[in-house]
matplotlib code that plots the C-alpha trace (Angstrom):
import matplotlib.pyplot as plt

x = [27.4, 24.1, 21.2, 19.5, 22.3, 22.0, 18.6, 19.4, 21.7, 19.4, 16.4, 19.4, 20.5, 17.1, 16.0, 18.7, 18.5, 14.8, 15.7, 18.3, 16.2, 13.6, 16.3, 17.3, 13.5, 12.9, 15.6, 15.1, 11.4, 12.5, 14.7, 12.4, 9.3, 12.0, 13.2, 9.7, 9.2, 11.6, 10.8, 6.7, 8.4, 11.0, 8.8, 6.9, 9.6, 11.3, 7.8, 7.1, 10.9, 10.3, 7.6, 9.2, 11.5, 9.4, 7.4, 10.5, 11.6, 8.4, 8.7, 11.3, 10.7, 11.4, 14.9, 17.8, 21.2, 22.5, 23.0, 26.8, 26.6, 26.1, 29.2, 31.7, 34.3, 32.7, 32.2, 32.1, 34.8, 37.3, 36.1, 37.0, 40.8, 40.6, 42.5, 44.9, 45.6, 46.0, 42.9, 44.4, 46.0, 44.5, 44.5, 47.6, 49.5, 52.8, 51.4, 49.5, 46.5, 43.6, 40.5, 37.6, 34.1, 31.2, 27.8, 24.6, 20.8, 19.8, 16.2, 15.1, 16.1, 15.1, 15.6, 17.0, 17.8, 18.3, 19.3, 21.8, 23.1, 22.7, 21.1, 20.0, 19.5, 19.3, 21.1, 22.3, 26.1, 27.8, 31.6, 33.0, 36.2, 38.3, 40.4, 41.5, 42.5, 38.2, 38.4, 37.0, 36.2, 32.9, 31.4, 28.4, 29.9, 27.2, 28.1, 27.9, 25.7, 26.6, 25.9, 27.9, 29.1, 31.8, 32.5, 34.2, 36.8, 38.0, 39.3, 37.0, 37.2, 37.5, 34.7, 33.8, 31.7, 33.4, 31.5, 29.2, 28.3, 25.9, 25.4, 24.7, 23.8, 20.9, 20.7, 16.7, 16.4, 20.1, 22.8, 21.8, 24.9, 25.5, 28.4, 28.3, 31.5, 32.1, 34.1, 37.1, 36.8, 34.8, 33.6, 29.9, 30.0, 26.2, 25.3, 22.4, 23.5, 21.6, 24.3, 23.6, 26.1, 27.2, 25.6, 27.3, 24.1, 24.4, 21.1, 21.5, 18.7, 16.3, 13.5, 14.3, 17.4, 18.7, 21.1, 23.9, 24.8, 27.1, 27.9, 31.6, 32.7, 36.6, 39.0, 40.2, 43.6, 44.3, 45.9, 45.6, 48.6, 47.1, 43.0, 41.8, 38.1, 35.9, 32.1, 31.5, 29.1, 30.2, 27.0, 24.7, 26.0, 24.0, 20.0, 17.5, 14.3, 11.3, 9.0, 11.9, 10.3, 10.7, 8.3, 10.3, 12.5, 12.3, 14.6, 16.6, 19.2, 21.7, 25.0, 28.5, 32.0, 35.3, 38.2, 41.4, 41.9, 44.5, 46.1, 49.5, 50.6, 49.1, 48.9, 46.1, 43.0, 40.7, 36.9, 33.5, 30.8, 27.1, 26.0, 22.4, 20.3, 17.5, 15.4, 12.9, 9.5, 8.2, 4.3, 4.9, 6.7, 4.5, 1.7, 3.7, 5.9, 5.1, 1.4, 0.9, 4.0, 2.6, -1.3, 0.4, 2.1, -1.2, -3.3, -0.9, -2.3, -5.5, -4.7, -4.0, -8.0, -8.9, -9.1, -6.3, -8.7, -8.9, -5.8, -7.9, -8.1, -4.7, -2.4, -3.1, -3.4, 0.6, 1.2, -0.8, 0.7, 4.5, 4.0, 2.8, 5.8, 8.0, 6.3, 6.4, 10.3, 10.8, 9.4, 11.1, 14.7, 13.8, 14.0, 17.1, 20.6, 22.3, 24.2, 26.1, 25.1, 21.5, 18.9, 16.2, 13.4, 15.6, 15.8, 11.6, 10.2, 12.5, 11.9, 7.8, 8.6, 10.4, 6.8, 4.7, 6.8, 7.5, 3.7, 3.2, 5.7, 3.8, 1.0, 3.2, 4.1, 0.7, -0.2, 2.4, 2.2, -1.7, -0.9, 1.9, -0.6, -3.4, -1.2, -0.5, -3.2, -5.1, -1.7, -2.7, -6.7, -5.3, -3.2, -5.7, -8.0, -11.3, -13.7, -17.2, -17.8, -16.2, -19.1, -19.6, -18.5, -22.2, -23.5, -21.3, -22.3, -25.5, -26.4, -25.6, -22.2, -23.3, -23.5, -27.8, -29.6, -28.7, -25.1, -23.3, -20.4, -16.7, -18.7, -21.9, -23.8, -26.4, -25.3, -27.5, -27.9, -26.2, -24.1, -19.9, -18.8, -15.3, -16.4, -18.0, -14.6, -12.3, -14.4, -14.4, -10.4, -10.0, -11.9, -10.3, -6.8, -8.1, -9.1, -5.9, -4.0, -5.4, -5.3, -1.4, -1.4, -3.6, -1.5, 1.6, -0.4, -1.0, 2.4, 3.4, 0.2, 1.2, -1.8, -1.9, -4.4, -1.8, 0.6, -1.9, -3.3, 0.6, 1.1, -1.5, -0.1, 3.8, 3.7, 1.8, 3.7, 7.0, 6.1, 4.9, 8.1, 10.5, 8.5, 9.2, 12.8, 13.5, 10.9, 12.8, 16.8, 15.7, 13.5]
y = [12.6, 11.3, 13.3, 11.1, 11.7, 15.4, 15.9, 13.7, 16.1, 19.1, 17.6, 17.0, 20.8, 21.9, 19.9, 21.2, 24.6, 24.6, 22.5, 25.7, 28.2, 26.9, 26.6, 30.5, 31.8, 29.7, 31.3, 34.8, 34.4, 33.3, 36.1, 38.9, 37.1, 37.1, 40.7, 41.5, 39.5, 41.4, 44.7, 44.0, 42.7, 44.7, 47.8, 45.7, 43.8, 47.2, 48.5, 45.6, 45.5, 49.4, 48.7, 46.0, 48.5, 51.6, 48.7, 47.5, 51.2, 52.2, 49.3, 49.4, 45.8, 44.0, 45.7, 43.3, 43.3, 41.1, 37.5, 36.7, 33.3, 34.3, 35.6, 32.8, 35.4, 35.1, 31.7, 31.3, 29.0, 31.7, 34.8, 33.1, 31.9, 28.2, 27.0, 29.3, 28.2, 24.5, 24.6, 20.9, 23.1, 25.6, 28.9, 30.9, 27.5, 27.9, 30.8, 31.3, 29.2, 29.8, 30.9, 28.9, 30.2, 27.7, 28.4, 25.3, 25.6, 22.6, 21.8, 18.5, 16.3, 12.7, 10.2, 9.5, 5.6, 4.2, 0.9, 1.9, 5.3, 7.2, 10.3, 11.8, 15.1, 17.1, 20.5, 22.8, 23.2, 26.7, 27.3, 30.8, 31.3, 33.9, 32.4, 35.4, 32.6, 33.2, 36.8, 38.3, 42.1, 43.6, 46.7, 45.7, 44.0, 41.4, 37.9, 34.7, 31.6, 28.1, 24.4, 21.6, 21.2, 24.2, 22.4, 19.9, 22.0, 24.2, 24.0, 23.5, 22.6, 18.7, 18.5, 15.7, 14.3, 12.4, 9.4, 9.4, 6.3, 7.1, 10.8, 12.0, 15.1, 15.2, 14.8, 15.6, 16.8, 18.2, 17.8, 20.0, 21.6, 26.0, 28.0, 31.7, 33.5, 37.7, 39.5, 39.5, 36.1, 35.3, 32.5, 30.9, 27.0, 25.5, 22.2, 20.0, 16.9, 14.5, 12.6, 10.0, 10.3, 8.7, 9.8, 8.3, 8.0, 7.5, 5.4, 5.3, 7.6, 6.3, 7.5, 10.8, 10.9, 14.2, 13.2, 15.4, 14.9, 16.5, 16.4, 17.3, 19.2, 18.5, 18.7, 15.6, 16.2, 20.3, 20.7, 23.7, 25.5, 24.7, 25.8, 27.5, 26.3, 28.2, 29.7, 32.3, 34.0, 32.3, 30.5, 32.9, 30.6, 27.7, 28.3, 26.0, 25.7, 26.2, 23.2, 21.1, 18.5, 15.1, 12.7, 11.7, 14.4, 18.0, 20.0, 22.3, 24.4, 24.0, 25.6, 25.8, 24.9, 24.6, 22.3, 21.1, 17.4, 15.6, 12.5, 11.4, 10.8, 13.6, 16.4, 18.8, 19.7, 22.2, 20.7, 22.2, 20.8, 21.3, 20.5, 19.9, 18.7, 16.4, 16.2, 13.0, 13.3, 11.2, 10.9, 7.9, 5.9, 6.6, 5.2, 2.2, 1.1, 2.9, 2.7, -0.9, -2.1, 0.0, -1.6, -4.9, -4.2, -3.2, -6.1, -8.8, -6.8, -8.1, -11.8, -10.3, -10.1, -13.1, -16.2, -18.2, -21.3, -20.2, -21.8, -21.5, -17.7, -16.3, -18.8, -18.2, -14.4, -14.1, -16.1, -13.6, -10.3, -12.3, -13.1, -9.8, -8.3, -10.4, -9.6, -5.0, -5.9, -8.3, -5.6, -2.7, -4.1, -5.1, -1.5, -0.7, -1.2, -4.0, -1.9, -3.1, -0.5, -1.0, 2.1, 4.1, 2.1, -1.4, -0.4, 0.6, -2.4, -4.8, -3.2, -4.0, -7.3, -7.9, -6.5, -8.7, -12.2, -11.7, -11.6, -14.9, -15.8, -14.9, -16.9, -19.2, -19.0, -18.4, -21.3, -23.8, -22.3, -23.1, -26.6, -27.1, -25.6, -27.8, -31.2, -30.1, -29.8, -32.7, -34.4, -32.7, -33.7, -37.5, -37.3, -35.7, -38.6, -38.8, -36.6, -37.0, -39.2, -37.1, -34.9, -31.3, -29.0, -27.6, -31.4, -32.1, -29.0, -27.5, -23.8, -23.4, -25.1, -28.1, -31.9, -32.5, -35.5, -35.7, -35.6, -38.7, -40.3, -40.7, -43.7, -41.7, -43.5, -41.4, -41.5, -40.9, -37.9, -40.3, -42.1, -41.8, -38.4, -39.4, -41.2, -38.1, -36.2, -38.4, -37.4, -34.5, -34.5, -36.7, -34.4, -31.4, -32.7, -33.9, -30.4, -29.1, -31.4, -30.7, -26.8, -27.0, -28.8, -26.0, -23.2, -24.9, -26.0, -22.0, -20.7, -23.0, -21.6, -19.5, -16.4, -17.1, -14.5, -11.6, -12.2, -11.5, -8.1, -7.1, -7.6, -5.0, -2.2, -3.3, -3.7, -0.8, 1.6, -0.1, 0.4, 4.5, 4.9, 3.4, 5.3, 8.6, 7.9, 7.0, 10.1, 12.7, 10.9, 10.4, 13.4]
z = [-121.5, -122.5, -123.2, -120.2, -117.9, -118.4, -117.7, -114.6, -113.4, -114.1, -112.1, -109.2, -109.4, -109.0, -106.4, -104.4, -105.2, -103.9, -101.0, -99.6, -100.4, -98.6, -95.2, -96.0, -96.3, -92.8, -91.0, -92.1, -91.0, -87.8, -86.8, -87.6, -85.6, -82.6, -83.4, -83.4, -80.3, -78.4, -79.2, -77.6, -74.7, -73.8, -72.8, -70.5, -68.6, -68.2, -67.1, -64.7, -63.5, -62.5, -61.1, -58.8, -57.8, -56.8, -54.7, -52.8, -52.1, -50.7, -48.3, -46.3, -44.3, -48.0, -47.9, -47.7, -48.5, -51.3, -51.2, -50.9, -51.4, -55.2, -55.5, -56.3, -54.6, -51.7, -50.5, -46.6, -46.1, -48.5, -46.5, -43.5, -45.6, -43.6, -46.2, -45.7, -42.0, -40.3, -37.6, -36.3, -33.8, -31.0, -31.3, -30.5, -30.6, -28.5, -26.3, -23.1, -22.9, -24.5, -22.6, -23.1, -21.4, -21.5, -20.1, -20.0, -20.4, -18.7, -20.4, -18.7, -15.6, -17.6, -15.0, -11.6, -11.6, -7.8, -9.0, -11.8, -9.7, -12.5, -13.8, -17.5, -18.8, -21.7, -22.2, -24.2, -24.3, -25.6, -25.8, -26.2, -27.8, -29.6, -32.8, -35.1, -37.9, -38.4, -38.8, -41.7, -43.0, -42.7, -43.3, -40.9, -38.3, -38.5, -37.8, -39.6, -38.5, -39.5, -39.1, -37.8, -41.8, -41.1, -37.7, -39.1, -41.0, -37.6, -34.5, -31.7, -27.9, -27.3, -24.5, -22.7, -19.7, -16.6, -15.6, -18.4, -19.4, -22.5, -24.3, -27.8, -29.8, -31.5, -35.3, -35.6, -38.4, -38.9, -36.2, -33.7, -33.3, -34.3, -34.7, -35.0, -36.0, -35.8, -37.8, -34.9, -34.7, -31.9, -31.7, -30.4, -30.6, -29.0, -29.4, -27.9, -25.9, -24.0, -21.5, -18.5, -16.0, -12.9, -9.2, -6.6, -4.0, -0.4, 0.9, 4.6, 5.0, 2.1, 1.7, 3.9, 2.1, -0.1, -3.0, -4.5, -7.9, -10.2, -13.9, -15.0, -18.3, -19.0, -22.3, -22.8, -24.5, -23.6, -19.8, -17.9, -19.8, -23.7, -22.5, -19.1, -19.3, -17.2, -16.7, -19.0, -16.0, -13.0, -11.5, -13.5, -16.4, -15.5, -16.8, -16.0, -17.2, -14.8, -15.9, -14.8, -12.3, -11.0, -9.4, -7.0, -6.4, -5.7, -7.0, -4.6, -6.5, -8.9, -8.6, -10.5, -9.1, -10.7, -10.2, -11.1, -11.8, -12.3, -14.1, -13.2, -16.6, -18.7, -15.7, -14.7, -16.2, -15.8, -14.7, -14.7, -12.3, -12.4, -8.9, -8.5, -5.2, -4.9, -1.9, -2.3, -1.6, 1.4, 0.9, -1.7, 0.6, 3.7, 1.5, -0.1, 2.9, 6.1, 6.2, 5.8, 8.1, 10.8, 9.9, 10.0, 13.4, 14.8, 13.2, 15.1, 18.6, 17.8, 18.7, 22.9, 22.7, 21.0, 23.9, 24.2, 23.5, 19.9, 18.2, 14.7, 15.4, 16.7, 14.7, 11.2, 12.4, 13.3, 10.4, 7.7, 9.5, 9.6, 5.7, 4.6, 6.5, 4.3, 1.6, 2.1, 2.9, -0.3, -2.6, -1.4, -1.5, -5.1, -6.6, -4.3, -5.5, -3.0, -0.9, 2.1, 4.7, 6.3, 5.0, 7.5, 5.5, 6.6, 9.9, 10.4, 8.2, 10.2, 13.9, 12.6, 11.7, 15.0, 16.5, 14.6, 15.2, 19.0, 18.8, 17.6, 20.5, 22.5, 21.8, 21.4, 25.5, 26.4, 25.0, 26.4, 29.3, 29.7, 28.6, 30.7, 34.1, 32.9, 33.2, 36.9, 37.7, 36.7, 38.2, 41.5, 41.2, 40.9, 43.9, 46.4, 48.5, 47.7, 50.4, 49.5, 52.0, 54.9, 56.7, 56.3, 59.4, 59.5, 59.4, 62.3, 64.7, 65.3, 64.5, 67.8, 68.0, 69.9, 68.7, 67.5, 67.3, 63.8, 64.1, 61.8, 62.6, 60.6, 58.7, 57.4, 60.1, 62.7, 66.5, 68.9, 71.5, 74.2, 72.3, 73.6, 73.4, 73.2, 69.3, 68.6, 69.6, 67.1, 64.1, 64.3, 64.7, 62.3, 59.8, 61.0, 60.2, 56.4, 55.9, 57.1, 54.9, 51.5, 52.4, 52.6, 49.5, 48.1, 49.1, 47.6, 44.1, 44.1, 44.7, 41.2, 39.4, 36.7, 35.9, 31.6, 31.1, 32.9, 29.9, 27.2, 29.6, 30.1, 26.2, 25.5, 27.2, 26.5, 22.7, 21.5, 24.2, 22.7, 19.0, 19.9, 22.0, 18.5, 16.3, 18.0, 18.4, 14.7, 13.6, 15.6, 14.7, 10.3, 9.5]

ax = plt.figure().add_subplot(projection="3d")
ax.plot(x, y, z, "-o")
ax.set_aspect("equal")
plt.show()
């Protein structure tokens, strides 16, 4: 080796040499400024953590016993062993059925629908149930709460709702469904449902009507000898709340019944009803319907007083009343369903607008019948001889009853006071006979004569005392 190459290598040696002692002198440093570091802490972390503690057992609200979930020994779904058992079937599977009590909070009354026969509201649902697969030891016998995430991995009833046509739970902001588990494994499964259900409704009496509807609880694939479903309280099971109200309904009661149903090709089934009854309120419809069909009625009485001249008056008056009649009944059978039976409301708005058009009848009469007199009688005026001519019985006879000088003849002309008696004589029978004549014609012309202006006064008197006497009747039969 060269004397280059050797002091090469030197410089190399060196330069590593100073390199790891540097690295050693670094590290030692480091460990005694954490040493160091530890020892000034350590007294006050033990002073503070003392001092947490004398703080929490002079309190005795900020005692609480130890968090479980920290223990990986002590998860929920371990404590409870559901691995360890297959929760796809019931509790106490091959047995005697199991008992199943439910009780309901109902907290709103939505909707009552008359066209769709329906009804919605909003509840809260709670099954109680005993399944010792759940049990678990405690020293406390405190319960344990969970959220629909554990539902999913037990058994649970299968409830559902007859005739419902639309119902959900609610998933704001988590599924609104709790379960609630003691240490002998009973178990408290609530959940929040909003269902709209079927109400068969019977509208014969509409509006004074009072409807009974019911909503039905059932397990859909348990019969009576796998789950006897019942109420946990009998009808104390069934809360309501008292803000519940309706606009068109009041409320009456609510009661609980229980029933068997059954399907001929799975068998019988335990039901739950919730019976509730509705009583509507009147004082909308008396405004709405009642009110203006009767002021209608009474507006088409107004045309007995009007002359029977005034065709401009009393026609388009029966024509306004018969149109607005149309109109009340148009708009009430448009928020009805189309039933095939006739309802209260049909029979009073259709008795009014009988009223009103056998009012514009008659007018209708009245009127032909004045036409019909007036052609008679200028048929009679055309018939009759003309008589101005003819003398007067007090031109013929004195004041005294004797013939004056002034007395006229058959011909208008003046006779004198000794003119022929017996020309006098035939005037005077001839005129007598004339009058005679055209008073029998009179007396028959009035025995055809038909009084126009009795109808109108008779229609006064018959058609209000008519409309009083129906409204009584159907008052007294529908309320």
């Amino acid at each position: 080796m060269s004397a280059v190459n050797k002091i090469q290598f030197s410089i190399f040696l060196l330069f590593w040499s100073w390199v790891l002692s540097s690295e050693c002198r670094a590290n030692w440093q480091g460990k005694e400024i954490l040493e160091v570091y530890k020892k000034g802490s350590r007294p006050q972390r033990q002073r503070r953590e003392t001092h947490g503690e004398s703080h929490k057992q002079g309190s005795s609200i900020l005692k609480r016993s130890p968090d479980i979930t920290k223990s990986p020994l002590t998860k929920s779904e371990q404590l409870l062993r559901i691995d360890d058992h297959d929760f796809s079937m019931r509790p106490g599977f091959g047995g005697p059925a199991i008992p199943v009590g439910v009780d309901v909070q109902v907290e709103s009354l939505d909707s009552i629908s008359e066209v769709d026969m329906d009804f919605t509201m909003t509840l809260y649902l709670r099954h109680y149930w005993k399944d010792e697969r759940l049990s678990f030891p405690s020293t406390n016998n405190q319960s344990m709460t969970f959220d629909g995430r554990l539902v999913k991995k037990i058994w649970v009833p299968d409830m559902f709702f007859v005739h419902s046509k639309r119902s959900f739970i609610h998933d704001t902001t988590t599924d609104n469904v709790m379960l609630r588990v003691q240490p002998d494994g009973k178990v408290l499964y609530s959940l929040r449902v909003t269902v709209t259900a079927m109400c068969n409704m019977d509208f014969s009496r509409f509006p004074l009507d009072t409807q009974t509807c019911s909503l039905e609880i059932e397990s859909y694939a348990y019969t009576e000898d796998d789950l006897m479903l019942y109420w946990k309280n009998g009808n104390d099971s069934l809360k309501t709340d008292e803000r519940i109200s309706l606009s068109q309904f009041l409320i009456q009661e609510f009661h609980t019944t229980t029933k068997l149903a059954f399907y001929s090709s799975t068998g019988w089934y335990n039901r739950l009803y919730i019976n509730f009854t509705l009583r509507r309120h009147i004082f909308f419809f008396l405004l709405q319907t009642y009110f203006p069909a009767t002021l209608m009625v009474m507006l088409s009485w107004v045309s007995f007083w009007i002359d029977r001249r005034a065709v401009p008056a009393r026609v388009p008056l029966g024509i306004t009343t018969v149109l607005t009649m149309s109109t009340i009944i148009t708009g009430v059978n448009a928020s009805m369903p189309r039933v095939s039976y006739i309802k209260a409301v049909d029979i009073y708005l259709w008795v009014s607008f009988v009223f009103v058009f056998l009012s514009v009848l008659e007018y209708a009469a009245v009127n032909y019948l004045t036409t019909v007199q007036e052609r008679k009688e200028r048929k009679l005026r055309d018939k009759l001889p003309c008589t101005c001519t003819l003398p007067q019985p007090r031109q013929l006879m004195g004041m005294d009853g004797s013939y004056s000088d002034g007395d006229v003849n058959e011909f208008g002309q003046y006779v004198s006071e000794n003119g022929d008696k017996q020309d006098r004589m035939m005037a005077q029978l001839a005129l007598g006979s004339e009058r005679n004549s055209s008073r029998r014609r009179n007396q028959r012309y009035s025995s055809m004569r038909i009084d126009t202006h009795a109808i109108d006064k008779y229609s006064r008197i018959i058609f209000p005392g008519a409309y009083i006497l129906f409204n009584l009747i159907y008052w007294s039969i529908f309320s």
